[in-house]
BALOBA-1460 file (C-alpha; in Angstrom, 3 decimals):
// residues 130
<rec num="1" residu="x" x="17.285" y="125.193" z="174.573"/>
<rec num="2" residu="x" x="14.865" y="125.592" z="172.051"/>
<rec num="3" residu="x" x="15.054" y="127.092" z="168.764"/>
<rec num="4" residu="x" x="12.525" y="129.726" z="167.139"/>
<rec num="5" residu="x" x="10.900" y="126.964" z="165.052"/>
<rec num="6" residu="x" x="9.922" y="125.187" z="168.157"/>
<rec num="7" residu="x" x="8.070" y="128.130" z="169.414"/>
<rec num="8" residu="x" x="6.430" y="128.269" z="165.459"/>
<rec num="9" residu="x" x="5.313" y="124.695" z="165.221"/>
<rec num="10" residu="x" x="2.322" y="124.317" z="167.119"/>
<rec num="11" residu="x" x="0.632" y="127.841" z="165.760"/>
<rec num="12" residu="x" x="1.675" y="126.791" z="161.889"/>
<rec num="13" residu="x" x="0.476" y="123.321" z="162.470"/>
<rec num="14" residu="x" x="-3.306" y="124.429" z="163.184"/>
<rec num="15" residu="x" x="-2.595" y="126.969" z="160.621"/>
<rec num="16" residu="x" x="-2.035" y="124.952" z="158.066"/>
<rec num="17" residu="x" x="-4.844" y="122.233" z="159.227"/>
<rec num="18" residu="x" x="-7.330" y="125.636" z="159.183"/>
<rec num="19" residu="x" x="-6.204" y="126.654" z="156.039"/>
<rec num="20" residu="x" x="-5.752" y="123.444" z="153.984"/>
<rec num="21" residu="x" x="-1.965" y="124.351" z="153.113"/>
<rec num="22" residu="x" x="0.099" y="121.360" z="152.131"/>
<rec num="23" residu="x" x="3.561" y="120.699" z="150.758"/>
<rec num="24" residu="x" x="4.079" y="118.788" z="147.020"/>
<rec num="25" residu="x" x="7.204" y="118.324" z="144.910"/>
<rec num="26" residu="x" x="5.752" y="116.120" z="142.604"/>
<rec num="27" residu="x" x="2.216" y="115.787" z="141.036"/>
<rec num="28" residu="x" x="1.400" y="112.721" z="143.304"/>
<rec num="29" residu="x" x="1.795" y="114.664" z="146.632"/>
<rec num="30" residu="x" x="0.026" y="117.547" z="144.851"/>
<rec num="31" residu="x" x="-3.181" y="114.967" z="144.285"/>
<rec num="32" residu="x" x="-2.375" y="113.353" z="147.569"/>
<rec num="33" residu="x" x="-2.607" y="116.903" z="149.017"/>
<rec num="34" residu="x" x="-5.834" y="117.906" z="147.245"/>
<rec num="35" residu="x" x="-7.631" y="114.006" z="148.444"/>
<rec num="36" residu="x" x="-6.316" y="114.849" z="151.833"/>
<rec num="37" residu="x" x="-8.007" y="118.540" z="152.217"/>
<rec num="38" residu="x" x="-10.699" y="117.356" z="150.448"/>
<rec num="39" residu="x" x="-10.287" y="120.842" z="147.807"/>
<rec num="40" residu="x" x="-12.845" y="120.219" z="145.292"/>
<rec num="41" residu="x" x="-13.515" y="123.061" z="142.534"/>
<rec num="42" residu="x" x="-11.221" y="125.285" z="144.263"/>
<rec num="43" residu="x" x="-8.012" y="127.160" z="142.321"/>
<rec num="44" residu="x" x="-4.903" y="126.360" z="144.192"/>
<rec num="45" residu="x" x="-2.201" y="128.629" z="144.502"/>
<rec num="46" residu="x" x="1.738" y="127.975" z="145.114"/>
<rec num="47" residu="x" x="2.914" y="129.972" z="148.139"/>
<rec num="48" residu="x" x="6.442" y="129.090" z="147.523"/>
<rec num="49" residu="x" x="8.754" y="126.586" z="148.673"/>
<rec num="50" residu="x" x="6.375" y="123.704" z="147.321"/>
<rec num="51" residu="x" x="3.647" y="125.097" z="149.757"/>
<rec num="52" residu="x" x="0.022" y="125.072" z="148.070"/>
<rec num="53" residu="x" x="-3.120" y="126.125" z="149.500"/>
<rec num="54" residu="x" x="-6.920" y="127.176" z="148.384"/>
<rec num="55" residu="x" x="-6.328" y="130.703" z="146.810"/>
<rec num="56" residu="x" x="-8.879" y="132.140" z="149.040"/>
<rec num="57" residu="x" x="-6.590" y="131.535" z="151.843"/>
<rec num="58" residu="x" x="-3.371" y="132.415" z="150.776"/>
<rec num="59" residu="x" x="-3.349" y="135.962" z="152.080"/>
<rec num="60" residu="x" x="-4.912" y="135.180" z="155.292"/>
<rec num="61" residu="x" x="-1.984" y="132.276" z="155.460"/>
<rec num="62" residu="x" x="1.047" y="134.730" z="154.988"/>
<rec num="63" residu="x" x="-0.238" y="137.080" z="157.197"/>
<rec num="64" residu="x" x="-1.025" y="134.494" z="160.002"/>
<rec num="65" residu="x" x="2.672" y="133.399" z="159.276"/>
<rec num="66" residu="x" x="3.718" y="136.934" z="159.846"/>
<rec num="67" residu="x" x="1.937" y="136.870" z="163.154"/>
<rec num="68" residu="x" x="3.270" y="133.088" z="164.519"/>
<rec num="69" residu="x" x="6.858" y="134.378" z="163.462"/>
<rec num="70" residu="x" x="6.885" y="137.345" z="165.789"/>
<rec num="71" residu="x" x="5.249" y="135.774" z="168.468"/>
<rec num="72" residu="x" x="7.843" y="132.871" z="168.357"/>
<rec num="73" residu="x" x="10.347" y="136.141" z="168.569"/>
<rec num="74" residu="x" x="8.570" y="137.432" z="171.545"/>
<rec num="75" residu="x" x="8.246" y="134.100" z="173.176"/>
<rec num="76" residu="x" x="11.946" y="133.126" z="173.025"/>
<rec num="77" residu="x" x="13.182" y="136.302" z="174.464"/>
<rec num="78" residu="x" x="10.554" y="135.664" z="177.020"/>
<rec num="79" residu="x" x="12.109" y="131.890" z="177.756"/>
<rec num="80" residu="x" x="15.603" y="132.273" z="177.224"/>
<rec num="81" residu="x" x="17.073" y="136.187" z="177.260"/>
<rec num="82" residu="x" x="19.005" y="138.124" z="174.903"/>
<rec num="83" residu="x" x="22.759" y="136.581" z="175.439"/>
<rec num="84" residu="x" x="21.299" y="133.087" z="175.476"/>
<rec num="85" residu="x" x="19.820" y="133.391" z="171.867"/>
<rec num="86" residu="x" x="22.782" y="135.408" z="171.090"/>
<rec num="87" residu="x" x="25.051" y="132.432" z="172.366"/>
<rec num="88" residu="x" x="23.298" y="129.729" z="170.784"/>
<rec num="89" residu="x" x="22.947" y="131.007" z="167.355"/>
<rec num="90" residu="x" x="26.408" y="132.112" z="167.540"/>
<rec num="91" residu="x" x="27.380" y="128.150" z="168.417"/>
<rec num="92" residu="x" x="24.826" y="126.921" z="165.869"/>
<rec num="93" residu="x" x="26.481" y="129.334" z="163.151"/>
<rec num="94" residu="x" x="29.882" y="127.630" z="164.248"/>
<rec num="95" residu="x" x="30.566" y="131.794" z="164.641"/>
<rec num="96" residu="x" x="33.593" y="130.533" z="167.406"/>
<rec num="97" residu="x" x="35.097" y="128.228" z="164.681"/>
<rec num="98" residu="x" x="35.174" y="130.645" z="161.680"/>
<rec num="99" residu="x" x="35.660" y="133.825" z="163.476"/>
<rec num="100" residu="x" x="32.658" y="135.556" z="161.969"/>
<rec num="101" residu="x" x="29.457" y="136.995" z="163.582"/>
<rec num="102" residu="x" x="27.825" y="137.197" z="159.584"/>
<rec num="103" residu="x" x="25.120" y="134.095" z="159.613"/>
<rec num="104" residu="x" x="24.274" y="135.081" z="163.181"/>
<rec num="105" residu="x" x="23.746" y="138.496" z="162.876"/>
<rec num="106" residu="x" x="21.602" y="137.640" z="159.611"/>
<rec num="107" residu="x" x="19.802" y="134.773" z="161.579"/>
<rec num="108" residu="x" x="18.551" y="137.224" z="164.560"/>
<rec num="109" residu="x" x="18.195" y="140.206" z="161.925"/>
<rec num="110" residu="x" x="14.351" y="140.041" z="162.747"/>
<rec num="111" residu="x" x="15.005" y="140.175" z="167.015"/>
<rec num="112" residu="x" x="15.598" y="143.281" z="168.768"/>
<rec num="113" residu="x" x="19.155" y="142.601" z="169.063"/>
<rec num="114" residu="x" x="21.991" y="144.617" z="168.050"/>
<rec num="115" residu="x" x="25.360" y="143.987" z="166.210"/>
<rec num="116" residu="x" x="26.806" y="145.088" z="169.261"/>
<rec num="117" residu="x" x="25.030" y="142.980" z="171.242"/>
<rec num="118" residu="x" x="26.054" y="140.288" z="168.956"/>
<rec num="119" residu="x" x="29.796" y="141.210" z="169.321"/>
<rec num="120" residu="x" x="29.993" y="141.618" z="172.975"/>
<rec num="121" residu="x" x="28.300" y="138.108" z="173.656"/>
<rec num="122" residu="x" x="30.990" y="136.749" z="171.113"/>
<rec num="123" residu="x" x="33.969" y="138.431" z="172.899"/>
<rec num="124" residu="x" x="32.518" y="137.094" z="176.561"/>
<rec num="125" residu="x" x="32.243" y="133.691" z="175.559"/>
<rec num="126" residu="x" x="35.305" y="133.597" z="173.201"/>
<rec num="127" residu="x" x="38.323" y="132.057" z="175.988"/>
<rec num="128" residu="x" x="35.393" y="129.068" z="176.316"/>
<rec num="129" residu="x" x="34.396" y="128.126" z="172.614"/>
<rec num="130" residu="x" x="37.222" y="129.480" z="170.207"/>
């Protein structure tokens, strides 16, 4: 099953190619960054996260972000259902293991899924994974 950053990849990928965003930790991946772009005479801007890009971009790049997040949202409901995302970030958050819904229900806080949604899904696959 895939996760939500597999639905996000391909849309941030040409957004960031579009955009001339780049990660640097360091100033040689900062210059490496700016020779790669090609940004000449332009102020950069640190989005956070060691993400840079031309400052003329930068709000057009968080709210494309924005947009690629909920669509991943929409398209893994759309692929996989409500219990299955439920179930696998529940396994993922080792939720079975520790006996607490807390990283899941923070990790699907932007879905249209409930706590109780959350809950029940834990309690019908509990016998199997606890």
């Amino acid at each position: 099953m895939k996760y939500l950053q597999d639905y996000m990849d391909k849309g941030q990928d040409k957004l960031f190619k579009d955009k001339k965003v780049f990660f640097a930790f360091n100033k040689e991946q900062l210059d490496e960054g700016i020779k790669k772009h090609k940004i000449k005479g332009v102020k950069l801007v640190s989005m956070g996260g060691g993400m840079y890009c031309p400052k003329t971009n930068a709000e057009q790049v968080l709210h494309s972000l924005d947009e690629i997040y909920k669509a991943g949202i929409e398209q893994d409901i759309k692929e996989n259902g409500i219990d299955k995302i439920i179930l696998r970030e529940l396994l993922n958050h080792e939720a079975f293991y520790v006996g607490d819904i807390q990283d899941t229900k923070m990790k699907l806080m932007d879905y249209p899924i409930t706590k109780e949604q959350i809950i029940e899904v834990y309690y019908k696959y509990y016998d199997k994974y606890a």
